[in-house]
Structure formats: structure tokens, C-alpha cells
C-alpha positions as CSV (number, residue, x, y, z in Angstrom):
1,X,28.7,39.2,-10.2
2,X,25.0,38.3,-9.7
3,X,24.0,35.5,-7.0
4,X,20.4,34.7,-7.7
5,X,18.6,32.1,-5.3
6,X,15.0,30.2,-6.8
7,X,12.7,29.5,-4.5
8,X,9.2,27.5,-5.7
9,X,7.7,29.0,-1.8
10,X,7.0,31.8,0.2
11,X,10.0,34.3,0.6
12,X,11.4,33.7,4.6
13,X,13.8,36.0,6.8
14,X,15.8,32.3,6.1
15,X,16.0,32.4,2.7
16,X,17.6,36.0,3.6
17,X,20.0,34.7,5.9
18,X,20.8,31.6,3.2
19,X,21.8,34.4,0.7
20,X,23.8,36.4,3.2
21,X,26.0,32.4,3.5
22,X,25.8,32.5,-0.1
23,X,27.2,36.6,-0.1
24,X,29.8,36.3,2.1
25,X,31.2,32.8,0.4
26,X,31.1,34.3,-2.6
27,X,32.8,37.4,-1.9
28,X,35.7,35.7,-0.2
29,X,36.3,32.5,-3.3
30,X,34.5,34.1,-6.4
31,X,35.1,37.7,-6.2
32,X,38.2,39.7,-7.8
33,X,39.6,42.4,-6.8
34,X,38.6,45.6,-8.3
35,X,35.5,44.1,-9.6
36,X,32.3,45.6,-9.2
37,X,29.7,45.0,-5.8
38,X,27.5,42.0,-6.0
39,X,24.0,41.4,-6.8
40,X,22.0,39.3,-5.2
41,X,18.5,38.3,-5.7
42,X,16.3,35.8,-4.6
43,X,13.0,34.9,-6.8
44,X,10.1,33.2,-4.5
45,X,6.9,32.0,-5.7
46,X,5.3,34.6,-3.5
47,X,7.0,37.1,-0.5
48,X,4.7,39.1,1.7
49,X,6.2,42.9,2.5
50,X,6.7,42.5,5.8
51,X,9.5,39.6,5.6
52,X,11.2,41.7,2.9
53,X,10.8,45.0,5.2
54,X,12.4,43.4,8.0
55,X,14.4,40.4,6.8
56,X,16.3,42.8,4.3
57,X,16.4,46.2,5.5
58,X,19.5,47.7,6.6
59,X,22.3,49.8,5.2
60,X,24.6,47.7,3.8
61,X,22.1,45.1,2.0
62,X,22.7,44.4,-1.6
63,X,20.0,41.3,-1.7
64,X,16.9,41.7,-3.2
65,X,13.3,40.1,-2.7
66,X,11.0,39.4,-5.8
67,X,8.6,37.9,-7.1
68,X,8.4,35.6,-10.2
69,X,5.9,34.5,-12.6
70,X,5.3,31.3,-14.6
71,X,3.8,32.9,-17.5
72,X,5.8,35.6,-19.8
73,X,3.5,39.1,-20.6
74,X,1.7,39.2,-24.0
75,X,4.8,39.6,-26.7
76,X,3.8,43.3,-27.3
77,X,4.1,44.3,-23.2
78,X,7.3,43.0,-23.7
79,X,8.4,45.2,-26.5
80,X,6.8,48.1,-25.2
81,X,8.9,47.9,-22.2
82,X,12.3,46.9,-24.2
83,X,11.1,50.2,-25.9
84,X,10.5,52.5,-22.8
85,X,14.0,50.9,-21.4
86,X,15.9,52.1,-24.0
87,X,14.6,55.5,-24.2
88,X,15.1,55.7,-21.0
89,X,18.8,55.0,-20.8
90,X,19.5,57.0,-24.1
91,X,18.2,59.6,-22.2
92,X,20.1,59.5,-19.3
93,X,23.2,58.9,-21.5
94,X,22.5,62.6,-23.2
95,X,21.8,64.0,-19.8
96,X,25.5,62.8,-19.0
97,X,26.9,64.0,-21.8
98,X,25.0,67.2,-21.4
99,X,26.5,67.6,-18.0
């Protein structure tokens, strides 16, 4: 499951502690059992590194801080990436199988 929080601001240790609420009511109504860890991410307009650092440091944190954009890259950054991705996980699959 993947719990992701928009935010049109400035990333806040609240907006950390909102998706932490969010986490834990999730994970006691939504969740099944024997279903993967959650994924939760919060998209803000803009975060600054030290509220990340602090707000979402810590062992057992599964939320993570980014930022968005409002424009999409030029069409062909896009396919190169889809194309560096794939190799990418091809490779790690033969590396696997290797093993």
C-alpha cells in the first residue's frame, strides 16, 4: 500500500506528524495481513533539508519527503530514464539469477 500526502507548500515537521496519523490509521483499518510494509510519501511544493533531516529521521520511518514539479521533463529525458530503469532492473534480475 502507498499513502501519498499533496502539499501545494513548504514541507513541515507537521506534515510528518499528519502522515504518521495517516500511517498508523491505515495500518490498523486498510492493511491485511501478510501484506507487504507501507509506503508513504508526501509531495510539497518545496522542503528544505533540514525539516526532512530531522522531522523524518529515525529507524523505523517508512515516509518519505519530496519534491514535485509542475512541469513534466522534455519527452526524450523521460525515455531515457524509462530506458536506464529498465536496464537497470534486468540487470539486477541476471545478477539474481546468477547468484
Amino acid at each position: 500500500m502507498v499513502l501519498i500526502d499533496l502539499k501545494v507548500g513548504h514541507f513541515s515537521y507537521a506534515d510528518a506528524c499528519q502522515m504518521h496519523m495517516y500511517l498508523n490509521y491505515a495500518r490498523e483499518h486498510w492493511m491485511k495481513e501478510g501484506e507487504n510494509p507501507m509506503v508513504d510519501v508526501v509531495l510539497a511544493a518545496s522542503k528544505g533539508d533540514a525539516e526532512v533531516h530531522y522531522a523524518l529521521e529515525g529507524p523505523n520511518n517508512s515516509i518519505l519527503a519530496r519534491e514535485y514539479r509542475t512541469t513534466l521533463p522534455d519527452e526524450q529525458v523521460l525515455a531515457d530514464e524509462l530506458a536506464r530503469a529498465r536496464k537497470a532492473i534486468k540487470r539486477r534480475k541476471d545478477d539474481a539469477e546468477g547468484s
